[in-house]
N, C-alpha and C positions, 0 to 999 in steps of 0.2 A: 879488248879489255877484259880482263876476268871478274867477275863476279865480287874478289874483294874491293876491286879499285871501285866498281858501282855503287857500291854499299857505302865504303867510305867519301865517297865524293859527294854522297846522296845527305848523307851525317855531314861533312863540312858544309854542306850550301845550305841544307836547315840550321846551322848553329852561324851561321851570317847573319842568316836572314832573322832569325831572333836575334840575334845583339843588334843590328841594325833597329829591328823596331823598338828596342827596353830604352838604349844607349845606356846599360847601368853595369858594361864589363861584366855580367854574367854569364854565357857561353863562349867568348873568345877564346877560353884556355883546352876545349871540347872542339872548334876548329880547328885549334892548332893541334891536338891530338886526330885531331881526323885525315887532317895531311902527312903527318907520322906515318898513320896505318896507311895510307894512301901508299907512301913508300914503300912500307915495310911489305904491302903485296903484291908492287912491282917487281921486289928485290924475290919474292919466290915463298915468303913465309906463309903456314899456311894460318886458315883463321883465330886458334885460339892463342898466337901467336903474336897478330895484327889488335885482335884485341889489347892482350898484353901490351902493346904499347900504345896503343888508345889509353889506355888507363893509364899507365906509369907517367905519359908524356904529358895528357891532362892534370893527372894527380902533383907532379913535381912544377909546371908552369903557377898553378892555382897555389902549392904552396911558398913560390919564391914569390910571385907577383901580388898576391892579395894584400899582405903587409903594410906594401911599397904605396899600393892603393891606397888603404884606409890613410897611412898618413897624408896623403896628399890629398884628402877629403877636407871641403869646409866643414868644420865642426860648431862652429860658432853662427847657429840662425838666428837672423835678426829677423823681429817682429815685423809683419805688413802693417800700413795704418791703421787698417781695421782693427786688429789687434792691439794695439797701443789705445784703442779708444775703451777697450774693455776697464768698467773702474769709473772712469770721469762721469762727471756731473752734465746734466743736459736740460736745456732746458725747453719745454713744451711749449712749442709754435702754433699748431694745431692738434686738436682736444682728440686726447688715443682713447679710441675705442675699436677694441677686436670684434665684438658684436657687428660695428655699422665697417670694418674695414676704412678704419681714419686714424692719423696721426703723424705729426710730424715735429720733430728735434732738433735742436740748434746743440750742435756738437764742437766745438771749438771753434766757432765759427762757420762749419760748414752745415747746411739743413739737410737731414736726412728723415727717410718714412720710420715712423715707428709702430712695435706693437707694442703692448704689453708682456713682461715675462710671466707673471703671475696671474692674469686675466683682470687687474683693475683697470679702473679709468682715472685718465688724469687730465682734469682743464689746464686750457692755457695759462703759460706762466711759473707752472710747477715745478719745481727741480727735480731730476730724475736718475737714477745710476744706469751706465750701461752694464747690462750682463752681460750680452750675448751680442753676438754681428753676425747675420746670416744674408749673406749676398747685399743687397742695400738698404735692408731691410738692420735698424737699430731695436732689439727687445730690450726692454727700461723696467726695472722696478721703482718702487717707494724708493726717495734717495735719503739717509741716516747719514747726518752729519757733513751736510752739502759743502760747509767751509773748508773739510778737509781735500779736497778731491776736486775740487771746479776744476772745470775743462775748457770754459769757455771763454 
């Protein structure tokens, strides 16, 4: 084996092995330019040669195929729950306080831990906005204008 086939075999199994790990079609077009050059210095070419079509072969795959990609991209992401609770109205089950690490919301039904987004405290029974969802953790502010916005 000569030296260019090492080199380019060396380039296609690292550009595998990253698209393998991303899975986002980022190097596949850089493989297949590496088996090009793989060729082209079976066939006798020398290196800045094998380059030259590492490059043209990658450069012309990326730009016939990316296109064809994006449109067959979901474009349209829909909200996780979490996210859909951003807004609504909640009401305090137990009394939040960030100080003593206590609090919890009744979210549509569902009871989640709450903190405070602002650092107040709010007793049971208060109506609440969510701001914020960070892991299962609900941050609530003062809720303004609770009738527009119930969640629950």
């Amino acid at each position: 084996m000569t030296t260019g086939v090492i080199l380019w075999a060396g380039v296609l199994i690292l550009a595998v092995i990253a698209e393998a790990v991303t899975l986002q079609l980022v190097t596949i077009w850089f493989a297949a330019g590496a088996a090009a050059a793989i060729i082209a210095s079976m066939l006798g070419l020398a290196m800045p040669g094998q380059l030259i079509v590492f490059t043209l072969v990658s450069a012309l795959l990326l730009a016939v195929t990316r296109p064809l990609i994006k449109k067959m991209r979901v474009k349209d992401v829909l909200p996780t729950n979490t996210e859909s609770e951003i807004g609504k109205i909640a009401v305090v089950t137990e009394a939040i306080s960030n100080e003593n690490n206590t609090g919890r919301v009744k979210i549509g039904g569902v009871n989640w831990k709450a903190r405070s987004f602002d650092g107040n405290q709010f007793p049971v029974g208060t109506n609440v906005c969510v701001e914020k969802i960070s892991g299962t953790t609900a941050y609530v502010s003062q809720a303004e204008n609770a009738y527009l916005k119930e969640g629950f």
